[in-house]
N, C-alpha and C positions, 0 to 999 in steps of 0.2 A: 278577596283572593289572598293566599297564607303567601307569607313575605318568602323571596327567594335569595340565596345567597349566590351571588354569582362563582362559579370552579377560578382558580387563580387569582379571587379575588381583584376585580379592577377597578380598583377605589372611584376612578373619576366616571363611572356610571353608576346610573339609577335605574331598575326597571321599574316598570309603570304599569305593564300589561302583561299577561302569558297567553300563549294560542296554542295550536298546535295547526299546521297543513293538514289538505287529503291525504300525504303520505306518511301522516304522524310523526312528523318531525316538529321537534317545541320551536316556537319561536317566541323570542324575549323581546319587546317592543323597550328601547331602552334612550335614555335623553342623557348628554353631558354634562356633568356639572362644573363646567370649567366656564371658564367669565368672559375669554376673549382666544383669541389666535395668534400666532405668528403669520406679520406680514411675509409675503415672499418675495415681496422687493424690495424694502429694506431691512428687515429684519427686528423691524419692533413691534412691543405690541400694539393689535390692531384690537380696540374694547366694543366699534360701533357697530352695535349690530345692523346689517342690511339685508333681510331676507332670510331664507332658506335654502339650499341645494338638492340635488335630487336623492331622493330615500337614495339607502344601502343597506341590501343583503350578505352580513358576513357571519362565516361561519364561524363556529366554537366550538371547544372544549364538548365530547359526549358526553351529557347522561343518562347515566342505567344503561349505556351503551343506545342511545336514540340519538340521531344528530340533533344540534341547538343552532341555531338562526339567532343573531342579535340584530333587529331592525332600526335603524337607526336615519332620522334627516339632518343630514350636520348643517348646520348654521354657518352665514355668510359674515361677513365682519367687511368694516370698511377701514382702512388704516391712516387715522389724523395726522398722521406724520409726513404723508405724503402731501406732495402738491395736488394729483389729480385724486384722492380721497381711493386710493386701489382696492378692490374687493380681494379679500382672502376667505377661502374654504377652511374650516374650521378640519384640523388632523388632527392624527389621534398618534399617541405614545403605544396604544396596544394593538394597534395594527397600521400596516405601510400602506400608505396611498395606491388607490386602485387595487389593492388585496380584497379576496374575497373570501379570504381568512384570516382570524386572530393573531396574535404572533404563539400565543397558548397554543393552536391549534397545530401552528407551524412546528413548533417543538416537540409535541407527540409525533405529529407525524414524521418528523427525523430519527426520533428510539424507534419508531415501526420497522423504519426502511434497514435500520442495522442488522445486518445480517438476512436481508428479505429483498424482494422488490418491490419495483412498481405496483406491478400487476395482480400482485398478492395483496397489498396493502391497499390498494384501491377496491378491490373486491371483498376485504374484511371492513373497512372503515365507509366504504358503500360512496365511493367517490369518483369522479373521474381522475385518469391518468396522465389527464394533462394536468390538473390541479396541481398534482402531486407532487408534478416534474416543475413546475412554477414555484411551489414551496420549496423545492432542493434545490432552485437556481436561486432563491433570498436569502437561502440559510447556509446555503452554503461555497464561496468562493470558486473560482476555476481555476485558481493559484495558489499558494502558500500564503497566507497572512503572518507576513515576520514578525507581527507585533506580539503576537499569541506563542512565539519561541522564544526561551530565555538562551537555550543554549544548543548546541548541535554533535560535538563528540566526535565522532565516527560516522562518516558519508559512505552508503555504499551505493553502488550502479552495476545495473544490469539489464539484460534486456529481457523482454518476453515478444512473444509471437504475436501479433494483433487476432491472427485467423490462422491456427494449424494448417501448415501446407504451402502459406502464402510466405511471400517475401516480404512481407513486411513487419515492423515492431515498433513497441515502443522502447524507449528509454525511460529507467526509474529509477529515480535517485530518489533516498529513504534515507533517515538518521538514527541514530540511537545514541544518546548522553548516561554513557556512567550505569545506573541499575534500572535507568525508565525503559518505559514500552516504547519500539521503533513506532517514529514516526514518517511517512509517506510526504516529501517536500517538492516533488516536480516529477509529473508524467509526459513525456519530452514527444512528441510524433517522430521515426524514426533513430536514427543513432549518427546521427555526423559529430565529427569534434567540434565543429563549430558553434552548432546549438547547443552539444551540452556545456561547452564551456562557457559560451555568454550567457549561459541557468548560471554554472556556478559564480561565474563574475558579477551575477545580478545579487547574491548572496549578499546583504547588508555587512559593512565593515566591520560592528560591534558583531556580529556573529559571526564574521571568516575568522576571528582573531580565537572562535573557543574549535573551533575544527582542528581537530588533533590528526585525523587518520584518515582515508580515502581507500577504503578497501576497491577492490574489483577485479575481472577477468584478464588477461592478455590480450583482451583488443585495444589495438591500438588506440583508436580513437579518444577508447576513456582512458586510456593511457597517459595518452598527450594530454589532455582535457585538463589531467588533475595536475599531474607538474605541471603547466604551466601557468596556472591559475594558484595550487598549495606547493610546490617542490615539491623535487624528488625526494624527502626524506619523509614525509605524511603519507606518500604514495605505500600502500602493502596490496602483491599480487596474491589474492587470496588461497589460500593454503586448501581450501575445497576444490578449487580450480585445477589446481595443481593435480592434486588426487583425480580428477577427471579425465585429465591428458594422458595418465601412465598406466590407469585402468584400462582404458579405450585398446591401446594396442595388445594390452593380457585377455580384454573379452574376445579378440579375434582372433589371438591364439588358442583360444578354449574352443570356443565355436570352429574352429579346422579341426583342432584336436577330438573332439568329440565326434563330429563326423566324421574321419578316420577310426575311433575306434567301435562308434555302429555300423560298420562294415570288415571291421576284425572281429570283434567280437562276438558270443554269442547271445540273442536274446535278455536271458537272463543278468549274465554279468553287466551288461551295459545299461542294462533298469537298474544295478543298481548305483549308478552314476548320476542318477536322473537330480536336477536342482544343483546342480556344481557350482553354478556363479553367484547365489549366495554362500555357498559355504567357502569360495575363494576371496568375496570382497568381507566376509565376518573375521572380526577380532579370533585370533584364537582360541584368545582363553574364555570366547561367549563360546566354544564350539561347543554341542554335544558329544555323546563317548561316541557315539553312533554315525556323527557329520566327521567328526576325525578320521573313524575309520575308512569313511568313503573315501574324504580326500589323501589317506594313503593309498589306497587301492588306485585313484587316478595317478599319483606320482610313479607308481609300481610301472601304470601302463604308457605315462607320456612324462620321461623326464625333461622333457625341454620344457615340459609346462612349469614342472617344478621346479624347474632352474630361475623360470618369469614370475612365477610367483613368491619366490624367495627376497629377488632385486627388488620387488613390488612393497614386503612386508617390508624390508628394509630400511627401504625410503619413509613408509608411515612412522616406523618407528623412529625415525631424523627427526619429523614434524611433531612427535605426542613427546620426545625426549624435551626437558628444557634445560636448554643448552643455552649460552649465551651466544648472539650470533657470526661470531667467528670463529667458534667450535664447530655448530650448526653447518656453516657454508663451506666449511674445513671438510666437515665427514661429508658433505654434498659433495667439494670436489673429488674425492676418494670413490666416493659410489659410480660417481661418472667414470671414472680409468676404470675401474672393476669391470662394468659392463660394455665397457669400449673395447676391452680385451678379451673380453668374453667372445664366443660363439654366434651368438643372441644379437640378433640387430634390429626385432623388433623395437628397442627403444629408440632409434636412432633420430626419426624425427620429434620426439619426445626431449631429446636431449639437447636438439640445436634450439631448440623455443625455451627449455631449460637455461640454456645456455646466456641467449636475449635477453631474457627477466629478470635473471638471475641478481641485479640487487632491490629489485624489487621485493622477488618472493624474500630474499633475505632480510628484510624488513619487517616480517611476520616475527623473526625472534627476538627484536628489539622491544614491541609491544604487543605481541603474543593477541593480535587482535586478528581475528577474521568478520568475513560477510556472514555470518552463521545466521542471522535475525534478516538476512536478504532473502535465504533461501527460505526460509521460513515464512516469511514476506510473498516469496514465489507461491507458496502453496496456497496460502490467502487469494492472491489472485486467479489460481485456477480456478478455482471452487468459486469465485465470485464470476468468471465470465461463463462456467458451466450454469451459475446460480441466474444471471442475468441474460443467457441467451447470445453471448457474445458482445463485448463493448467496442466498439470501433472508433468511438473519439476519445482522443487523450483528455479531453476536461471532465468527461462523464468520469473515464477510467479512475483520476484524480479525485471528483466527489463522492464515488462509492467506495473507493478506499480509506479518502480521509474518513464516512461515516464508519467504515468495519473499524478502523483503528483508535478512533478518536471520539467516537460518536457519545459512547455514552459518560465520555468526561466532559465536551461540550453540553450535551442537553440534557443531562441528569435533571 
């Protein structure tokens, strides 16, 4: 039989035999060439051999895309160092006790799962799905392994939805250090202060010390969570956020305003209005000749829109100006009496939560840092629970993260 080289090379076997099953899958009939064991109860080694243990079927490494079988009876060992002469089962460095696959195997099948599932990868690699999910529970943690972080940067937390519609979420706390890729460090069940601060308090000492910044929304919770765990000076209420609070009352003034004028207007004119609330939350100068002209044509017909939308551009341009941040919170407070005396009182609960944050958000000009790689972060996760069917437990959520993010620098 012509010699075979084993895929990943594992030096401490020898094969002996080739077969193949009725379902044509090879099997490598394969012996140790190791000379003794580790006792398991004291920890030396055990040289005497006593016996044999029951065969093991584990799988390997494909090839030509065929599964591989390495057959194998591992050898009993008895250990002189003991008083009662203890038997130890002879283990293996390329595969974990009671696996019924390689650790080779295991690591392919972790680049499979990036960016796939279960259910795809089990039906390409011709496995079950429970196997699959037994290899992602060895390979990969249900918590952050602090050992594998040098540094952490910039914390940010958010929620997501567990199940659209439902009251419930989780809390996600992600990092990003300087020019690296964000990394995913706790998928929390729910959003209390409590839990997410004893996550962050659980944060190793040599790593609270490199956390510079704690981006996040105006919920309380993470609010409190990070001063009281980093101070308020690490604390930034993120500047997307912001922009989310003061849009929100300008789209409900468009949507009234709009429906007032398809019922002034005629047909025609009012098609050509149609798509306003992109061409009101777009930069200007992205507009086209032809988005411009619309949105003069709306200001033509709703000046109060125009009047919201003007305080709106305003404020963006406070956040894109850099300013240092007591210029910054100088022309904030000016913006605020401007609109206060204004007409206009859509902003007015806009302004009192303005008002509450206010040296938080102010903290964005100090380090010009936002959540930007959160939301970014957010989109990854939709697409992984549209991609998985929905994830309901925070550990899964956690390990299919860590693999989209991390995966192919882990198991390259």
């Amino acid at each position: 039989m012509a010699h075979i080289n084993l895929p990943l090379d594992i030096k401490s076997l020898e094969i002996i035999a080739q077969s193949t099953d009725k379902d044509g899958n090879i099997i490598l009939d394969v012996v140790s060439k190791n000379k003794h064991s580790t006792c398991h109860k004291c920890g030396k080694p055990a040289t005497k051999r006593n016996g044999m243990a029951p065969q093991r079927l584990v799988r390997h490494l494909p090839i030509l895309d065929v599964p591989v079988y390495l057959r194998i009876t591992p050898i009993r060992y008895s250990c002189e160092s003991c008083d009662d002469n203890t038997t130890t089962t002879e283990q293996y460095d390329w595969c974990n006790r009671n696996s019924s696959t390689t650790n080779g195997l295991d690591d392919y099948i972790m680049r499979c799962l990036i960016n796939s599932t279960i259910e795809d990868v089990a039906k390409k690699e011709r496995m079950g799905q429970k196997l699959i999910q037994l290899s992602l529970d060895r390979q990969v943690e249900l918590e952050t392994n602090w050992n594998l972080i040098k540094g952490i940067g910039t914390i940010g937390i958010d929620e997501i939805a567990v199940k659209k519609g439902h009251k419930s979420f989780f809390t996600v706390v992600s990092a990003k250090a300087n020019e690296s890729s964000p990394i995913v460090l706790a998928v929390i069940k729910g959003r209390l202060k409590e839990d997410v601060k004893a996550f962050l308090e659980s944060i190793p000492g040599n790593l609270q010390s490199t956390v510079k910044h704690v981006c996040t929304d105006m919920y309380d919770g993470y609010v409190n969570a990070a001063i009281e765990v980093f101070g308020v000076q690490c604390l930034i209420v993120d500047r997307y956020h912001v922009a989310k609070l003061y849009r929100k009352p300008l789209d409900k003034l468009r949507i009234k305003e709009m429906a007032r004028l398809k019922r002034e207007l005629c047909a025609e004119d009012y098609g050509k209005l149609e798509g306003m609330m992109w061409v009101l939350r777009a930069k200007h100068e992205c507009l086209s000749e032809a988005d411009k002209q619309k949105l003069e044509m709306l200001y033509k017909h709703s000046p109060i829109l125009k009047k919201a939308h003007s305080y709106a551009l305003r404020l963006t341009h406070i956040f894109n100006t850099h300013s240092k941040r007591k210029s910054a919170m100088a022309k904030i407070d000016r913006w605020i009496n401007k609109v206060e005396k204004s007409v206009l009182n859509i902003f007015d609960s806009f302004i009192k939560t303005l008002q509450k944050y206010k040296p938080y958000i102010g903290n964005y000009f100090k380090a010009r840092k936002n959540s930007g790689f959160v939301e970014g972060l957010n989109n990854k996760i939709k697409v992984l629970k549209r991609r998985c069917y929905g994830l309901v437990k925070a550990t899964s959520m956690f390990q299919r993260l860590f693999l989209d993010l991390q995966g192919y620098e882990c198991y390259a």
